[in-house]
C-alpha positions as CSV (number, residue, x, y, z in Angstrom):
1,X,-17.0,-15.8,-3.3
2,X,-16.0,-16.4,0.4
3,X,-13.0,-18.4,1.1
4,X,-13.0,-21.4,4.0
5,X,-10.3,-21.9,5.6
6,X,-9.4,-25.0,8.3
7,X,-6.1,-25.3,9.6
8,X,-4.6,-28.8,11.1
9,X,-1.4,-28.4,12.9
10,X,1.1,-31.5,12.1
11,X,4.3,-32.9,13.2
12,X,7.3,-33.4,10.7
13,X,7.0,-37.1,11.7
14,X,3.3,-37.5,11.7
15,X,1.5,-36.5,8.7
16,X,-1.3,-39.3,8.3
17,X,-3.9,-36.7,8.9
18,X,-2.8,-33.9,6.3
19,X,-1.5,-37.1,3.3
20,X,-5.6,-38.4,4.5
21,X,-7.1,-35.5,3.5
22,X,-5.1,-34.4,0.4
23,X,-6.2,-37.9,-1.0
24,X,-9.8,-36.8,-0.1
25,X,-9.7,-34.1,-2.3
26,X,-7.9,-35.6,-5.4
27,X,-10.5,-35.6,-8.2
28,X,-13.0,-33.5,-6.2
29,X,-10.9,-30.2,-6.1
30,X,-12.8,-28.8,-9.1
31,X,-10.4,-25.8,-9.1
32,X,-11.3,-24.3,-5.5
33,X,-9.2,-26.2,-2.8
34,X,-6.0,-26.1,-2.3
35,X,-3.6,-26.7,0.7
36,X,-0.6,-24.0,2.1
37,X,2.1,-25.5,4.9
38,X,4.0,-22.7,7.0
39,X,5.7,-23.4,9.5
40,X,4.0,-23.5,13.6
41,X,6.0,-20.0,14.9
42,X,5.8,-18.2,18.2
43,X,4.2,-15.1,17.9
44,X,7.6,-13.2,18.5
45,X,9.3,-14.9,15.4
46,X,6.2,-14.2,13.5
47,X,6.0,-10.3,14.5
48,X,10.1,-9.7,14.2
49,X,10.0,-11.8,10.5
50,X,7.6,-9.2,9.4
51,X,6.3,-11.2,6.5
52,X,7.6,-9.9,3.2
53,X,10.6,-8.2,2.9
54,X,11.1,-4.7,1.0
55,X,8.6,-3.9,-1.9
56,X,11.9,-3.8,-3.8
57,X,13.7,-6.5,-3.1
58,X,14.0,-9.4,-4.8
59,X,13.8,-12.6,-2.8
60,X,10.4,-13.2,-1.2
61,X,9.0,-14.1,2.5
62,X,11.0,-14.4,5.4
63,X,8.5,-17.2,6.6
64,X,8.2,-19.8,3.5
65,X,4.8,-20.9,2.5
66,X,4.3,-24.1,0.5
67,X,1.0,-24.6,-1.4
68,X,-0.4,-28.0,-3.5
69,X,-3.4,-27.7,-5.7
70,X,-5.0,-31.3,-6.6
71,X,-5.1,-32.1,-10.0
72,X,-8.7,-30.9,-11.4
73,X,-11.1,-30.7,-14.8
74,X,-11.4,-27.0,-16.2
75,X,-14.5,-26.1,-17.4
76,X,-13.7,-26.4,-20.9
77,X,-13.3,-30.2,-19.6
78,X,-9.0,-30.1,-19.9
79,X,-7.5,-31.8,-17.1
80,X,-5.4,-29.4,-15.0
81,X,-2.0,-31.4,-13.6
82,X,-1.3,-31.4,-9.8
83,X,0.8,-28.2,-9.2
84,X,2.8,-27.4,-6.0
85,X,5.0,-24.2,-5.3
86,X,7.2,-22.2,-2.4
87,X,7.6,-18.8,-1.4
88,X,10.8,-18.2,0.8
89,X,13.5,-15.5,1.1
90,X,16.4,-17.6,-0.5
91,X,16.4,-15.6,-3.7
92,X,17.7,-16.8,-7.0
93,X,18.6,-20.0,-7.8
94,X,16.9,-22.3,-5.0
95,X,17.1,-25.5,-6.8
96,X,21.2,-25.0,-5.5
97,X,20.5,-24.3,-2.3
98,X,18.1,-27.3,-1.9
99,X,21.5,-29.1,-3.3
100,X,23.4,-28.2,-0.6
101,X,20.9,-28.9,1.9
102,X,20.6,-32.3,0.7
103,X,16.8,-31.6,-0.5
104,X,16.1,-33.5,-3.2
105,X,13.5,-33.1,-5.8
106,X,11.0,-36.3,-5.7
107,X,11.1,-38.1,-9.0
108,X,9.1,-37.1,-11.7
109,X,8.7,-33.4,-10.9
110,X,9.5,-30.7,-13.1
111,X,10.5,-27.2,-12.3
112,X,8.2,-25.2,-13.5
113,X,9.6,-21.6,-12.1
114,X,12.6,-20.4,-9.9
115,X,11.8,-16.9,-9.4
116,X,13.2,-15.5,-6.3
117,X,10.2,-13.3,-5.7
118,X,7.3,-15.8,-7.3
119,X,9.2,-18.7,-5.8
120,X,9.2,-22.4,-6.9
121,X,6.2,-23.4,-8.9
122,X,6.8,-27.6,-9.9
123,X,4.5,-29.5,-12.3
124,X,3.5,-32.9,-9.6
125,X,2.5,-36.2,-11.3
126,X,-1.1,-36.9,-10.9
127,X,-0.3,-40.2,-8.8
128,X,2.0,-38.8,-6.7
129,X,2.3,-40.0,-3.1
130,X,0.7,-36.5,-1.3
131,X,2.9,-37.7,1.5
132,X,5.8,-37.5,-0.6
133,X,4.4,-34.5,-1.6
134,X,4.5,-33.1,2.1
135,X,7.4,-34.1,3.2
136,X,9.3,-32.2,0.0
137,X,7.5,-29.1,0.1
138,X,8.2,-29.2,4.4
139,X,11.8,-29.9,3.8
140,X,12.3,-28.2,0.9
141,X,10.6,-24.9,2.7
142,X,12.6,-25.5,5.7
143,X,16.0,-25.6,3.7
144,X,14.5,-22.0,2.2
145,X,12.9,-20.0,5.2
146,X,14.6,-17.1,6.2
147,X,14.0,-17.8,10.1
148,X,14.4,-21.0,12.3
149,X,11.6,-23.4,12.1
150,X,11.2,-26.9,14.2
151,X,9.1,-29.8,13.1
152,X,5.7,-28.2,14.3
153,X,4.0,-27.1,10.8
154,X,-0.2,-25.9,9.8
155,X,-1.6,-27.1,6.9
156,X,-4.3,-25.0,5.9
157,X,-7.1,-26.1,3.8
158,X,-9.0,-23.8,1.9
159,X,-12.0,-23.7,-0.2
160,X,-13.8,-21.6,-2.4
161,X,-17.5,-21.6,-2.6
């Protein structure tokens, strides 16, 4: 099944276009969309990051990469809760270094996983605000990432046909 991809880039401080089109796909996700925010790097960061570190090491990308699924119906008709994760470099025990960064989790999420290769995974109410939802995983993937990143971020939405 081929995979689409469409990528908006965003500012930090203007996210109406990504919040508008997760709230298009709440309810309509059906399992095969899903959003991933890295952050808008030169090519030279990029190249000299080198994307994951050592097969053997235990912390994961240098670059983080945030991803929300919608809340969907399975085919066995069980509703599937909104889930949201982060891959980054910070190793074990990110939920203390988003402490000291002043990150704080938005209300109502629990921590599903704090693997410092598999990275966050959070269970996200099925109202939540998708631009609180943005604004966490950003902030909470800047506090992470392994290499300097500005407000300039891509959300990229997929789908699978």
């Amino acid at each position: 099944m081929p995979i689409v991809h469409n990528a908006i880039p965003f500012d930090r401080s203007d996210t109406g276009e990504v919040v508008r089109r997760l709230l298009e796909m709440q309810g309509e996700a059906g399992g095969r969309r899903w959003v991933n925010f890295q952050p808008d790097l030169p090519d030279d960061v990029l190249v000299q990051a080198g994307g994951r570190r050592g097969m053997f090491s235990s912390s994961g990308p240098t670059i983080p990469r945030a991803t929300w699924l919608p809340s969907f119906t399975d085919n066995r008709g069980k509703l599937e809760p909104v889930r949201a994760g982060i891959e980054h470099p910070a190793g074990r025990d990110a939920a203390l270094v988003l402490k000291g960064a002043e990150v704080e989790l938005p209300q109502n999420w629990l921590i599903q996983q704090d693997h410092p290769r598999r990275g966050f995974t959070f269970v996200v109410p099925a109202d939540e605000d998708p631009g609180v939802a943005v604004d966490f995983l950003v902030g909470a993937s800047q506090a992470l990432s392994g290499v300097g990143t500005t407000d300039s971020w891509v959300a990229i939405f997929s789908t699978r046909s």
